[in-house]
N, CA, C and O atoms as CSV, one atom per row, in Angstrom:
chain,resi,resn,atom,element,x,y,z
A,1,UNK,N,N,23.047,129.689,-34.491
A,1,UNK,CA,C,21.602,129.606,-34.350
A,1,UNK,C,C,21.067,130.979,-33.965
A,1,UNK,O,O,21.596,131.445,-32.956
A,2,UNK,N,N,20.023,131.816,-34.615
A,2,UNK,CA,C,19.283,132.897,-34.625
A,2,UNK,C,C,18.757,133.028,-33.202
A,2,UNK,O,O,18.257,131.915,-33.038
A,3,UNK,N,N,18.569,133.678,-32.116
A,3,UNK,CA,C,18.345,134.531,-30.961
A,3,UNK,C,C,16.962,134.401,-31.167
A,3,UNK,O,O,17.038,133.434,-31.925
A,4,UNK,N,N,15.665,134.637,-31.078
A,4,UNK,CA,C,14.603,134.665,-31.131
A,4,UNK,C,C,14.360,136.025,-30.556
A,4,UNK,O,O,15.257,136.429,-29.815
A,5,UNK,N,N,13.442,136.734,-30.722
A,5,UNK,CA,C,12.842,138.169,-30.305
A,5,UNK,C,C,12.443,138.048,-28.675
A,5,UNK,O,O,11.497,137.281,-28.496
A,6,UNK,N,N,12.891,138.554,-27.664
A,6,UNK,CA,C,12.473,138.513,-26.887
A,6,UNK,C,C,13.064,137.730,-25.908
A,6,UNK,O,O,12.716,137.885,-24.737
A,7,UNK,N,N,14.040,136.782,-26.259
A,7,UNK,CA,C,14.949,136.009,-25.867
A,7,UNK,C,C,15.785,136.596,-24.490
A,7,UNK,O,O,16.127,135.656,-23.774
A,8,UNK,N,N,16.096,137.623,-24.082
A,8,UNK,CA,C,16.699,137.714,-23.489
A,8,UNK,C,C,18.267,138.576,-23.568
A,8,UNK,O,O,18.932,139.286,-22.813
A,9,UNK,N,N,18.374,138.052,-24.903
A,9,UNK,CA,C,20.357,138.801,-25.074
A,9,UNK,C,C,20.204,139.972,-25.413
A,9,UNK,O,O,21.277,140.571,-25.484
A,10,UNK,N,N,19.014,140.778,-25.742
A,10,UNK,CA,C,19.084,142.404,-25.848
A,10,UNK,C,C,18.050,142.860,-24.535
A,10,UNK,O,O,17.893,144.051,-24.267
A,11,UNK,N,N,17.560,142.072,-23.974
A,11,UNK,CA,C,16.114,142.503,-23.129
A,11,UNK,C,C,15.000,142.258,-23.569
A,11,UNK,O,O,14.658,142.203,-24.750
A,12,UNK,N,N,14.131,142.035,-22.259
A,12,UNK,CA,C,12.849,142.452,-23.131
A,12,UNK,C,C,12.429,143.800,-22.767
A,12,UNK,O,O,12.668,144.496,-21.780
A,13,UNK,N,N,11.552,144.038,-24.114
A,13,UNK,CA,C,11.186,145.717,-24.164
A,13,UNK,C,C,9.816,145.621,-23.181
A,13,UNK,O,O,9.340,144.580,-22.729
A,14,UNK,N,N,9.288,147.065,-22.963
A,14,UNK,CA,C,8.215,146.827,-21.856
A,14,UNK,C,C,7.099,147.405,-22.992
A,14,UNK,O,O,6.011,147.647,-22.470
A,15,UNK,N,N,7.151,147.624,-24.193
A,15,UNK,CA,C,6.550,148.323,-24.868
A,15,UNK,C,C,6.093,147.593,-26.290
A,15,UNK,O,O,7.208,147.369,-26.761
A,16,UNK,N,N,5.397,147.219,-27.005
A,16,UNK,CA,C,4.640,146.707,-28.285
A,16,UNK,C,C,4.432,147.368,-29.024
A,16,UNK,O,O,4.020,146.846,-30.060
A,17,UNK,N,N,4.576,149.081,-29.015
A,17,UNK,CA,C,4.827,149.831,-30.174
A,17,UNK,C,C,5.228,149.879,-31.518
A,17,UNK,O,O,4.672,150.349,-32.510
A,18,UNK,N,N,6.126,149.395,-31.387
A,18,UNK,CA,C,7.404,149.581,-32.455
A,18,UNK,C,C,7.028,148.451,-33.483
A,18,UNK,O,O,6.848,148.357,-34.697
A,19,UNK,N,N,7.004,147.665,-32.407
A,19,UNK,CA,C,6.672,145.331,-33.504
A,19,UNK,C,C,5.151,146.147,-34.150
A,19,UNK,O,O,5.151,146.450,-35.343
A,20,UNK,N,N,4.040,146.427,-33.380
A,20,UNK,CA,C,2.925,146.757,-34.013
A,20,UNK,C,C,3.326,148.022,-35.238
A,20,UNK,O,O,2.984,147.620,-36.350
A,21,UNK,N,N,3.565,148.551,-35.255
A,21,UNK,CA,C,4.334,149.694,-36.115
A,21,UNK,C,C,4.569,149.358,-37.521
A,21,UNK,O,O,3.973,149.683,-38.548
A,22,UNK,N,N,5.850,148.438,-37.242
A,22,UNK,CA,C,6.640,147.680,-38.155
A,22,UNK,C,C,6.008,146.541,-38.617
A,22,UNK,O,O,6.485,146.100,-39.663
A,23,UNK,N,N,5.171,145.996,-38.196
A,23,UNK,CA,C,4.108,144.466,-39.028
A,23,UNK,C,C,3.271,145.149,-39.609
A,23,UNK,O,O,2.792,144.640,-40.622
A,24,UNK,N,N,2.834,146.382,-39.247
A,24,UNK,CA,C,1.855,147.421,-40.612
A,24,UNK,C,C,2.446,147.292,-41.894
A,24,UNK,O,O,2.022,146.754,-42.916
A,25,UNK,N,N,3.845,148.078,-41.571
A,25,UNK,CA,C,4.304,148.007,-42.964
A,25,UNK,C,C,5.038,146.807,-43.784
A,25,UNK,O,O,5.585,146.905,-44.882
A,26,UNK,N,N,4.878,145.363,-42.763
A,26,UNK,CA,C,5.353,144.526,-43.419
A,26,UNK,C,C,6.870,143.696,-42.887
A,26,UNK,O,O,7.223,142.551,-43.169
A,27,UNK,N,N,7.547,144.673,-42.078
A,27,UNK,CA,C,8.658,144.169,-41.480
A,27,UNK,C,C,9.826,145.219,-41.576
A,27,UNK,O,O,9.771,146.315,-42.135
A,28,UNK,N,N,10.806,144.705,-40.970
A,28,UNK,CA,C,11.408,146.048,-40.674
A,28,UNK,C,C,12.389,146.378,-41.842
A,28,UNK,O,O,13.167,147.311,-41.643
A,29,UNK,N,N,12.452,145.628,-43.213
A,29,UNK,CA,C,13.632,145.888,-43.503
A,29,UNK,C,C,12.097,146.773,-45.024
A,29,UNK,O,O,12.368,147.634,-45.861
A,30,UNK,N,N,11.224,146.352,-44.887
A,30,UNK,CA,C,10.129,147.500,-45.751
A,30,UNK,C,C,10.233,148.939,-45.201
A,30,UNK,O,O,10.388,149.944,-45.894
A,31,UNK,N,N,10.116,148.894,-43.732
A,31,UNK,CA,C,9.636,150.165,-43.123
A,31,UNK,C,C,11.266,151.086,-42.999
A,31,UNK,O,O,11.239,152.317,-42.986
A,32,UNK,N,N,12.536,150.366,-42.919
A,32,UNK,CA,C,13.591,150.833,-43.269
A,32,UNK,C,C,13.814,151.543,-44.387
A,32,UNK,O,O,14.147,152.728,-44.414
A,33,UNK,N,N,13.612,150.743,-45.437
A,33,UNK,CA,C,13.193,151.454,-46.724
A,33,UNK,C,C,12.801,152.486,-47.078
A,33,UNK,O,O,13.270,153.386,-47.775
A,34,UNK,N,N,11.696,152.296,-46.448
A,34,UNK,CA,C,10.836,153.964,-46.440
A,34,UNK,C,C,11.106,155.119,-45.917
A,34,UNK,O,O,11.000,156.242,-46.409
A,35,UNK,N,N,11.547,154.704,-44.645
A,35,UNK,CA,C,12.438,156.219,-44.086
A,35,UNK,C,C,13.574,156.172,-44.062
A,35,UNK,O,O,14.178,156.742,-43.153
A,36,UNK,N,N,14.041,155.687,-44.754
A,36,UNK,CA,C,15.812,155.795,-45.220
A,36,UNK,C,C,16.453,155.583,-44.190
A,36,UNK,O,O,17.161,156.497,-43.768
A,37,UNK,N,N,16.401,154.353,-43.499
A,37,UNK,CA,C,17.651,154.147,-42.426
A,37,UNK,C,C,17.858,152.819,-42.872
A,37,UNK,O,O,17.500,152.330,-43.943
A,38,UNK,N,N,18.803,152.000,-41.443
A,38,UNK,CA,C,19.020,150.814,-41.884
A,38,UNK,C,C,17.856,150.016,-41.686
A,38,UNK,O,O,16.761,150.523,-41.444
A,39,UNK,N,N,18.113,148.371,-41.810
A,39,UNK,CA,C,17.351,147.717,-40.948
A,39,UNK,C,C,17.713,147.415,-39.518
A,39,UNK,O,O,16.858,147.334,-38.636
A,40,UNK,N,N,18.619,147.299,-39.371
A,40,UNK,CA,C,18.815,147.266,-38.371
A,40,UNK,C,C,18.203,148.535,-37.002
A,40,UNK,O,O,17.636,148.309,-35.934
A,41,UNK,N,N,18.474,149.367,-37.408
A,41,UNK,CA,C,18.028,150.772,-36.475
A,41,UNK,C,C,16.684,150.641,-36.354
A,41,UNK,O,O,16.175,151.112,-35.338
A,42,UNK,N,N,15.945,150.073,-37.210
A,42,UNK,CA,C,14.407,149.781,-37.224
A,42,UNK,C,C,14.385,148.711,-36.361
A,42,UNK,O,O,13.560,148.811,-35.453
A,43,UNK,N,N,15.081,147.681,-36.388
A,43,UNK,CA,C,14.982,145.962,-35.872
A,43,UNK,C,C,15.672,146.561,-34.141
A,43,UNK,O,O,15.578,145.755,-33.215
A,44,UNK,N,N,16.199,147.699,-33.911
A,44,UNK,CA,C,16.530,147.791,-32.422
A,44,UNK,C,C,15.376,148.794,-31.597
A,44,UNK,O,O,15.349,149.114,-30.408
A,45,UNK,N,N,14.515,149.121,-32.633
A,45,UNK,CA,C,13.494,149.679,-31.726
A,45,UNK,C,C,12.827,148.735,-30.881
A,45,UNK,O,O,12.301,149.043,-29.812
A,46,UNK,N,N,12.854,147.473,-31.415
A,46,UNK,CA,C,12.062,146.594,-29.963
A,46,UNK,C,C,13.161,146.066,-29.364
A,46,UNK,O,O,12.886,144.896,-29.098
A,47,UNK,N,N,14.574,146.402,-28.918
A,47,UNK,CA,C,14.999,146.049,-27.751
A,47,UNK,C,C,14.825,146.852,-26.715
A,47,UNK,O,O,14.557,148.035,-26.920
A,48,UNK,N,N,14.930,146.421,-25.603
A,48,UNK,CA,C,15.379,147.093,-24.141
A,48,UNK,C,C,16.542,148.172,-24.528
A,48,UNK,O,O,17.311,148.313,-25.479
A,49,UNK,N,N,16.270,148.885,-23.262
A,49,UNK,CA,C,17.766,149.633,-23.328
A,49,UNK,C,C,18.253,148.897,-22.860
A,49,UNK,O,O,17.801,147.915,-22.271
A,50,UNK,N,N,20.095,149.476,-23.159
A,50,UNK,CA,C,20.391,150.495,-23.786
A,50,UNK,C,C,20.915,150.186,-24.933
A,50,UNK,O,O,21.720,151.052,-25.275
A,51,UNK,N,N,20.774,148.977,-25.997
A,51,UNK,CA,C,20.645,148.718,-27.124
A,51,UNK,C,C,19.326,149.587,-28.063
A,51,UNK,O,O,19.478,150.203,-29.117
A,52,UNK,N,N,18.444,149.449,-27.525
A,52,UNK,CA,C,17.235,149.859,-28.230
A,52,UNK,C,C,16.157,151.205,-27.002
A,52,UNK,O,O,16.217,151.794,-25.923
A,53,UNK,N,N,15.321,151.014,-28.182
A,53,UNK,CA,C,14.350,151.931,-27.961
A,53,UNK,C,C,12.763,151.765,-26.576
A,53,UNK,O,O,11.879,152.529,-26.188
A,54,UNK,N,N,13.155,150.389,-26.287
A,54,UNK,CA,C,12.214,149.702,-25.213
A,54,UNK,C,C,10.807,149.056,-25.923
A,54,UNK,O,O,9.884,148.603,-25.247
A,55,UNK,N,N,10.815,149.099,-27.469
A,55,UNK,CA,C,9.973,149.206,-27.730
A,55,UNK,C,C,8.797,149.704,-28.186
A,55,UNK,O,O,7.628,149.373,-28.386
A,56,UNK,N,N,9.823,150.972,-28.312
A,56,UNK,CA,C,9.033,152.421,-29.083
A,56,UNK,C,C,9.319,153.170,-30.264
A,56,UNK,O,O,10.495,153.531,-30.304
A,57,UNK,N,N,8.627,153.519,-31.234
A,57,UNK,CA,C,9.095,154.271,-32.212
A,57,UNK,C,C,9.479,155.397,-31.666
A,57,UNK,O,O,8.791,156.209,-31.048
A,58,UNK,N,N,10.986,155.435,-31.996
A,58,UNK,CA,C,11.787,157.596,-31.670
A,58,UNK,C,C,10.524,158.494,-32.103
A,58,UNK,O,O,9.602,158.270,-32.888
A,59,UNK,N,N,10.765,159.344,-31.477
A,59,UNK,CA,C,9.772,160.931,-31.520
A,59,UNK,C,C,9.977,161.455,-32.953
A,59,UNK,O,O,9.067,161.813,-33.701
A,60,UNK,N,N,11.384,161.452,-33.256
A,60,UNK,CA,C,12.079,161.841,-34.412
A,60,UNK,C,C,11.582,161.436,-35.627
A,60,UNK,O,O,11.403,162.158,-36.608
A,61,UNK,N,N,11.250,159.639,-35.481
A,61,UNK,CA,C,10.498,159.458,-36.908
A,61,UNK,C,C,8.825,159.084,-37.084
A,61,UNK,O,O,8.252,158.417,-37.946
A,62,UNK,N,N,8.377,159.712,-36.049
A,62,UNK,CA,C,6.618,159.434,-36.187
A,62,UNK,C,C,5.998,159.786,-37.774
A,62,UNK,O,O,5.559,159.165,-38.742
A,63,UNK,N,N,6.354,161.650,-37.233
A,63,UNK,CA,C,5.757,162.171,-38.072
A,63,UNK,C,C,6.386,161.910,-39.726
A,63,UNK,O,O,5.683,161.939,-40.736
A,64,UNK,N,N,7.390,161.737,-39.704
A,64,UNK,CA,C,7.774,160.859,-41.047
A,64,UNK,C,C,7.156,159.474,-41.355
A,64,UNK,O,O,6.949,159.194,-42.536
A,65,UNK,N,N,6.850,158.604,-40.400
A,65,UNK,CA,C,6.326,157.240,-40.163
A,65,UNK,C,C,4.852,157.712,-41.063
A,65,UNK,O,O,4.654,157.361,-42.226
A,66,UNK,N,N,4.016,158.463,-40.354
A,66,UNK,CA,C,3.121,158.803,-40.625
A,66,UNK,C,C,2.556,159.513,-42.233
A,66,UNK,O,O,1.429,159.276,-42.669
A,67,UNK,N,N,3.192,160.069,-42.692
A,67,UNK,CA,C,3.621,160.821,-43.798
A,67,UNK,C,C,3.518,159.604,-44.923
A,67,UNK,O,O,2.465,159.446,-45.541
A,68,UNK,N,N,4.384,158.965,-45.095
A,68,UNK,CA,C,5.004,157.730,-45.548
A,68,UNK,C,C,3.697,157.168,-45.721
A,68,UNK,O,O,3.195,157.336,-46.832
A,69,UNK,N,N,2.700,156.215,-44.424
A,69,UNK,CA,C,1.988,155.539,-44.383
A,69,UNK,C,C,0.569,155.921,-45.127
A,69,UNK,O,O,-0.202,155.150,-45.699
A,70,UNK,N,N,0.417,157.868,-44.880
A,70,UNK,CA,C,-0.741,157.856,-45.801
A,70,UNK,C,C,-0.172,157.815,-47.629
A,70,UNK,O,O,-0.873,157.411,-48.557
A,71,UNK,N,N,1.065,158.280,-47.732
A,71,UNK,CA,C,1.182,157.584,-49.219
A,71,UNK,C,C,1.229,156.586,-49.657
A,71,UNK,O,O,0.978,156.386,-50.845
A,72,UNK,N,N,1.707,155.268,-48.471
A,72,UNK,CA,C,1.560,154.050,-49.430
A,72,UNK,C,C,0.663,153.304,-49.628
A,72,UNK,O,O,0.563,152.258,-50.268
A,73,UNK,N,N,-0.712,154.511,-48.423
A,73,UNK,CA,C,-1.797,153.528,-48.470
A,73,UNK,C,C,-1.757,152.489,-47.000
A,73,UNK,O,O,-2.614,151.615,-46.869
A,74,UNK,N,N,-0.928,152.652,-46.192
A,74,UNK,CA,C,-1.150,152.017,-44.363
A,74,UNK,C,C,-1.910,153.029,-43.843
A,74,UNK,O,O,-1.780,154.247,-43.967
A,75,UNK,N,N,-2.719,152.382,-43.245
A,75,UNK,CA,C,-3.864,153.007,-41.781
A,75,UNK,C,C,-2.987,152.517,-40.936
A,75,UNK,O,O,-2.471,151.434,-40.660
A,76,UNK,N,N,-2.945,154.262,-40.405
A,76,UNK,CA,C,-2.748,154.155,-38.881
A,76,UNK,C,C,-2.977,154.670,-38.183
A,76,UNK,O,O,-2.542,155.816,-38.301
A,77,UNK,N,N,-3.591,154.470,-37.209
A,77,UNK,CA,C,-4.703,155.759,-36.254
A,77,UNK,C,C,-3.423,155.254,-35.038
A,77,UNK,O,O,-2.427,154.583,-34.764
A,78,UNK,N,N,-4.547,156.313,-34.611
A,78,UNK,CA,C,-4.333,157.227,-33.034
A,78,UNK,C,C,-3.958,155.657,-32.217
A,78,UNK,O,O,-2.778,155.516,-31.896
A,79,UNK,N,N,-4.634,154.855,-31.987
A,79,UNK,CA,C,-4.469,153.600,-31.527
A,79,UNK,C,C,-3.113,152.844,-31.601
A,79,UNK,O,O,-2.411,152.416,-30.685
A,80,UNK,N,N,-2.959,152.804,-32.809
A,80,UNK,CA,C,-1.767,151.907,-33.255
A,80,UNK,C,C,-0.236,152.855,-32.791
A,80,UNK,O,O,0.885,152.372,-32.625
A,81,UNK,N,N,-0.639,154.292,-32.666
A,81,UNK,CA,C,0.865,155.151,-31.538
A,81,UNK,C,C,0.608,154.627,-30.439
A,81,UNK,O,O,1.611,154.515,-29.733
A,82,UNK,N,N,-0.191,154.308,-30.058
A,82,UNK,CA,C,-0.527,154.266,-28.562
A,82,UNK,C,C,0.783,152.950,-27.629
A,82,UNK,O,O,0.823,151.797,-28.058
A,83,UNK,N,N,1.647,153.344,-26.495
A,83,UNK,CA,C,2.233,152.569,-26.176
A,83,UNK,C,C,1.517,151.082,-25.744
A,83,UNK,O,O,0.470,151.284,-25.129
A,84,UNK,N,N,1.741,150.064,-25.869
A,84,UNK,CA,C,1.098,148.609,-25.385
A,84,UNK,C,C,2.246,148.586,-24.779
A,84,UNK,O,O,3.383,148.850,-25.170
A,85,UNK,N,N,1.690,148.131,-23.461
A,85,UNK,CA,C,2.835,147.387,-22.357
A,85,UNK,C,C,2.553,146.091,-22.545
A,85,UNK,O,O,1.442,145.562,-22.487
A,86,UNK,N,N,3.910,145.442,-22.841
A,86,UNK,CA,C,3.537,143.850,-22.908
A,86,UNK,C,C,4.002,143.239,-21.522
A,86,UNK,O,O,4.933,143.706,-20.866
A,87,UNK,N,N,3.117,141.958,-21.092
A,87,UNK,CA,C,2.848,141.269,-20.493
A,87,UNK,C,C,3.725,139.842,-20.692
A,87,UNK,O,O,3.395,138.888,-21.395
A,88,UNK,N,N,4.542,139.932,-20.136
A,88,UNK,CA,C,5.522,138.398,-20.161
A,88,UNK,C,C,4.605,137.521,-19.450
A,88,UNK,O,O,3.489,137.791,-19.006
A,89,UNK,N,N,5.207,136.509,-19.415
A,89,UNK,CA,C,4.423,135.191,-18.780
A,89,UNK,C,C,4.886,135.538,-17.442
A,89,UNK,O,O,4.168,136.288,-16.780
A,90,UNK,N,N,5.870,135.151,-16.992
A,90,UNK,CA,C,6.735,135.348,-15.693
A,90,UNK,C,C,6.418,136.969,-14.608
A,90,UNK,O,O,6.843,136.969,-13.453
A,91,UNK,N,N,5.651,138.236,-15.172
A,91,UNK,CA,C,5.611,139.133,-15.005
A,91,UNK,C,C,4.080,138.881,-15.027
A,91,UNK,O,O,3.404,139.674,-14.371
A,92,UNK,N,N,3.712,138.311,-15.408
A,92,UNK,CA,C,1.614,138.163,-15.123
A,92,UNK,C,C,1.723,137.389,-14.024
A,92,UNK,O,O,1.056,137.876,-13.111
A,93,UNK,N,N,2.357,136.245,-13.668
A,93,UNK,CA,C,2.150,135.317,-13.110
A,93,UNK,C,C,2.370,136.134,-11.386
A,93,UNK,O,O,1.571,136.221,-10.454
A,94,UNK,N,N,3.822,136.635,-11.527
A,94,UNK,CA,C,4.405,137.669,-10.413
A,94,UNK,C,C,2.860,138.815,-9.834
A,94,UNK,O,O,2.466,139.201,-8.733
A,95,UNK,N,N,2.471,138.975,-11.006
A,95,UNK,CA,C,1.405,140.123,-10.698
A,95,UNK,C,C,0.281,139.324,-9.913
A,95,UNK,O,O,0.148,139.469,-8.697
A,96,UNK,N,N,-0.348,138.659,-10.497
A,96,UNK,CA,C,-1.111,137.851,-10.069
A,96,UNK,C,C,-1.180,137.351,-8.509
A,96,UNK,O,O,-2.217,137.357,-7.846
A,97,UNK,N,N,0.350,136.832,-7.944
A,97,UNK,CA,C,0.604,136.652,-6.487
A,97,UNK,C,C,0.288,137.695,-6.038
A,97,UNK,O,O,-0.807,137.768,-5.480
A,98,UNK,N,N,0.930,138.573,-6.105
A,98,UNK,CA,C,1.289,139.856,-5.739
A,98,UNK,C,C,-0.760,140.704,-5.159
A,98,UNK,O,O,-1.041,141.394,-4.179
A,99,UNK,N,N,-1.319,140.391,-5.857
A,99,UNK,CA,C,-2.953,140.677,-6.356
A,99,UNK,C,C,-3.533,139.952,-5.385
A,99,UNK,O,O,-4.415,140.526,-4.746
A,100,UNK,N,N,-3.202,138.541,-5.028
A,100,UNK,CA,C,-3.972,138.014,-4.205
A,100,UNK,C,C,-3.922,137.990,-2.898
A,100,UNK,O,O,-4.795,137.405,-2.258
């Protein structure tokens, strides 16, 4: 049975980068494609370390990311680099006590 994203057996990432990134171009084994790696190496940017990237696209392939996206025709602004810290349920809820 398939692991679900976020599940737990790689971590969760603290970052929404990478998933927002990669649903531009469709999924990770499109955006693999395009910059010549695997899918997989794409599909570990949203783990935690020290499997993955936390959730971030590498430094290494932006400006290729970018390159790519104005030829195939993806918008992607300034926004969509921008790190998103995601918000677990269990980690809002914690905050929340914590606040009051």
């Amino acid at each position: 049975m398939p692991v679900p994203k976020g599940s737990g057996k790689h971590g969760r990432p603290a970052f929404g980068q990478a998933a927002h990134i990669i649903a531009k171009f469709g999924g990770e084994l499109t955006l693999a494609g395009l910059i010549g790696c695997s899918r997989i190496t794409v599909f570990r940017w949203q783990y935690a370390p020290p499997a993955g990237t936390n959730g971030l696209v590498p430094h290494h392939q932006q400006a290729k990311i970018t390159a790519i996206a104005r030829e195939q025709g993806v918008l992607l602004t300034a926004e969509d680099w921008a790190p998103r810290r995601i918000r677990y349920p269990a980690e809002t809820k914690i905050l929340e006590e914590i606040l009051k």
